[in-house]
N, C-alpha and C positions, 0 to 999 in steps of 0.2 A: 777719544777726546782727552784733553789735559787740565789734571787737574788743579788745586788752586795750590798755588806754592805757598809755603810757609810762611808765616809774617805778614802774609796778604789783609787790609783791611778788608774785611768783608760786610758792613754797615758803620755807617759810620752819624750817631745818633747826637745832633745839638744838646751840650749840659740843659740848654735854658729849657729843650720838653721835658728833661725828665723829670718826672714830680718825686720832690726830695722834701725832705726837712730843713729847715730854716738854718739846722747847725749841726749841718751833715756832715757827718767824719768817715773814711775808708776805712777805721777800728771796729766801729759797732755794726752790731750783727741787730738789735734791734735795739728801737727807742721809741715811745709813748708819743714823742713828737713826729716822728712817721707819720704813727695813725692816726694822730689829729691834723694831719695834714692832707691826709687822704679822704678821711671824712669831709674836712672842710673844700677840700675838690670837690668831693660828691653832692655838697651841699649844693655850690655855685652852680654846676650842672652845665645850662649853657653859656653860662657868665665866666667860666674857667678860663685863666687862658690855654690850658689842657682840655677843652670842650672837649675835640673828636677821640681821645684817646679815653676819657673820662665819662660820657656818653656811652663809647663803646663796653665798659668792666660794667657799669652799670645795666646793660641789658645782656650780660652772661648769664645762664642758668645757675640755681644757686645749685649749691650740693655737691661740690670741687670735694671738698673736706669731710674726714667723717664726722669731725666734730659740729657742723653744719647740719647734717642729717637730723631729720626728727626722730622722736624718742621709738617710735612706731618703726621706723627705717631702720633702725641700731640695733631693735629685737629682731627684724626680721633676717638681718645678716646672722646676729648670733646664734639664732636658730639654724638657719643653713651650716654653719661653720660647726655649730654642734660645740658651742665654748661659751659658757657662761658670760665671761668676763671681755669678749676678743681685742677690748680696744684697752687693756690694762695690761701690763707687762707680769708674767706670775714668777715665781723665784725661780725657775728654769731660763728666762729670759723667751715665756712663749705671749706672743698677742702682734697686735697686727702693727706694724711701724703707720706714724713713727712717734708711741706711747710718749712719754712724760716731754719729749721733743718739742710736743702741739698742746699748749696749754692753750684751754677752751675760750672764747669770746667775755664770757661772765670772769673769766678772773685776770685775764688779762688786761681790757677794755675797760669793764666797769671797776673792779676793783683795783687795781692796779695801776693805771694810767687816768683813772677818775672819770672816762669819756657817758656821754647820755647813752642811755638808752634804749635803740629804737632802730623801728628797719632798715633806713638807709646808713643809720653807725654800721650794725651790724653785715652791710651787703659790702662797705668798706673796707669795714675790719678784715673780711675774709677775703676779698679781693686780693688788699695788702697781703695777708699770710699766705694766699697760696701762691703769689706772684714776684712780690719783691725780689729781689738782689739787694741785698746785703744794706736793705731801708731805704734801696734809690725802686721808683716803677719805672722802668724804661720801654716806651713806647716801642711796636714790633719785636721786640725779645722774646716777648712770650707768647705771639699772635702768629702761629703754624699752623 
């Protein structure tokens, strides 16, 4: 067989699906109005006009991230790994990537960008972090 030649479009995905921020720039790597944009998708649910692709991240399993994991799930890695600390970087440069990279939901979210509280921010929030492109979600990108 032959393969795809260079320069080839290989999907080619409508601006108007992908759920972006209201004042979306190609410079930023992250912005607070992302996440409140992703949350407030998740709110809408089937009132989205991202229903099917928004519907779908909200019935993902949670637990992508490690910072997601419960506290009970963290010990229990660190115990296998036999390392106190696995998800903190120690002066060696040892812990598991990608340490001070993935700042956690609580300071990100709520302190930071000011957002509520609560499961569905939270099943957002992380949705956003493990999937984004550079603060755009683009439909099928990430659905392998």
């Amino acid at each position: 067989g032959e393969g795809i030649e260079e320069g080839s479009v290989i999907a080619d995905i409508p601006w108007d699906l992908i759920v972006k921020p209201k004042n979306y720039s190609d410079d930023r790597f992250f912005s607070c109005e992302a996440h409140f944009e992703m949350y407030r998708q998740f709110l809408l649910g089937d009132e989205s006009p991202h229903a099917p692709y928004i519907n779908y991240l909200k019935n993902q399993p949670r637990g992508r991230l490690i910072n997601e994991w419960t506290t009970a799930g963290k010990r229990l890695l660190a115990d296998i790994l036999n390392h106190a600390h696995p998800f903190d970087e120690d002066e060696d440069g040892n812990g598991l990537p990608p340490q001070a990279f993935l700042k956690d939901y609580e300071e990100i979210w709520v302190k930071q960008c000011r957002g509520e509280d609560n499961e569905l921010a939270r099943a957002a929030f992380y949705q956003l972090t493990s999937r984004d492109e550079d603060t755009l979600m683009v439909p099928f990108y990430d659905m392998h």
